[in-house]
N, C-alpha and C positions, 0 to 999 in steps of 0.2 A: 466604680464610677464609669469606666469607659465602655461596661457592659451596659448597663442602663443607658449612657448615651447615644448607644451604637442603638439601643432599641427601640429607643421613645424617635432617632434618626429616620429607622427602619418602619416604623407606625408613621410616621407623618407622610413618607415618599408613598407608601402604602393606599394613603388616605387623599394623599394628591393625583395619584394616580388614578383614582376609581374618581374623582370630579371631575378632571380633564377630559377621562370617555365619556362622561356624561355630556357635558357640555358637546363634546364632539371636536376635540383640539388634541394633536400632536406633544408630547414631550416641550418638543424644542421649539411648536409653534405658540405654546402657553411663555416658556421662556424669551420668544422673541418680543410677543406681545408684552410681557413682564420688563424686560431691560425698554422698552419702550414708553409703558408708561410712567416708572417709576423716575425718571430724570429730573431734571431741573427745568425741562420744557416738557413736561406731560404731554407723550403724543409726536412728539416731534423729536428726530433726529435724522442724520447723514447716515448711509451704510456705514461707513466707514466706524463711525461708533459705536454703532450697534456690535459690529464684527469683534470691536476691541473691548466691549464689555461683555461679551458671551466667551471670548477669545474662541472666533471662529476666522478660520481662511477670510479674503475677501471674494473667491468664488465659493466656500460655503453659504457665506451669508446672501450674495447675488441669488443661488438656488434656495435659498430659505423666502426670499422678497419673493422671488418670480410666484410660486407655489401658492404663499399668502396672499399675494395681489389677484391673481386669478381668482381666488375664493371670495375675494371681495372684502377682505378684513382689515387690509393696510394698501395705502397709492404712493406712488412715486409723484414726485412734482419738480421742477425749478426749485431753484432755493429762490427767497426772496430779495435778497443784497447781490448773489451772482448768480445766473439764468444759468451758467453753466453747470453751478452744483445741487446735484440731488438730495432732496428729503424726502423722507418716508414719512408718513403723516399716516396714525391709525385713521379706520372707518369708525361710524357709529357702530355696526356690525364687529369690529372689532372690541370695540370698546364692550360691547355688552357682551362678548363671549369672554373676555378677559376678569370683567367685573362678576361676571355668575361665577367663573370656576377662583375666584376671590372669596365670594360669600361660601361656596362649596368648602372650600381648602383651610377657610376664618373657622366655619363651625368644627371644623377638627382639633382646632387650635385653643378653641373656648371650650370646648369639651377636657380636654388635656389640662388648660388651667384654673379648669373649676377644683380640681384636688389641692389648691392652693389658696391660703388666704390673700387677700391684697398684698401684705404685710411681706408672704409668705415669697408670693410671687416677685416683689421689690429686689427682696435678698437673693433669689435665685437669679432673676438678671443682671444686677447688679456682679453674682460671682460669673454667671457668664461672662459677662462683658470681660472681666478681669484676667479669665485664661484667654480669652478670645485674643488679647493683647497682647498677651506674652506668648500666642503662636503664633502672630502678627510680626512679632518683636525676631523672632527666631529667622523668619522665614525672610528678611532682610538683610 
């Protein structure tokens, strides 16, 4: 079991990695753009969040904005309630390099669960989900 998982782990970072240079995106700048758009405000958040959902420094993440911003893929703004705090707001520029290396890193994914029926795939996340819990459970 944990061979297989270590491999099918190992096939997927594999398969993300070779979209991400496609597209033309860093490791951790696909991950920023990812903890970005995936929120409850698609697109929108504080450093501060971002930092604590990647769990980076808050000068890591400052050096991750600077870099991104420069390229044109994410801007800093005012917040809109207080002028004092900052949000990071993806580009469209962002948005479409984040979204290609999605469909990139999707068809690896469709690829992998085409060896499975609907049916088949149900039960296997389904028992994902189930250990994914009890090393949830452990780790508290």
């Amino acid at each position: 079991m944990t061979v297989r998982i270590h491999h099918i782990g190992k096939w997927f970072r594999a398969t993300t990695k070779r979209a991400l240079a496609e597209v033309g995106l860093q490791d951790f700048e696909y991950q920023t753009l990812h903890a970005l758009m995936i929120r409850d405000t698609p697109g929108h958040a504080s450093p501060g969040e971002l930092a604590a959902a990647l769990d980076v420094s808050g000068a890591g993440m400052t050096g991750r904005l600077d870099s991104m911003e420069k390229k044109g893929w994410l801007k800093r703004k005012p917040g809109v309630d207080d002028r004092r705090r900052v949000e990071v707001e993806a580009t469209r520029e962002g948005l479409r390099l984040w979204r290609e290396a999605m469909a990139l890193r999707g068809s690896a994914e469709e690829l992998t669960a085409a060896a499975l029926t609907r049916e088949e795939l149900g039960q296997l996340n389904g028992l994902l989900k189930k250990m994914t819990l009890r090393i949830e459970a452990q780790d508290m």
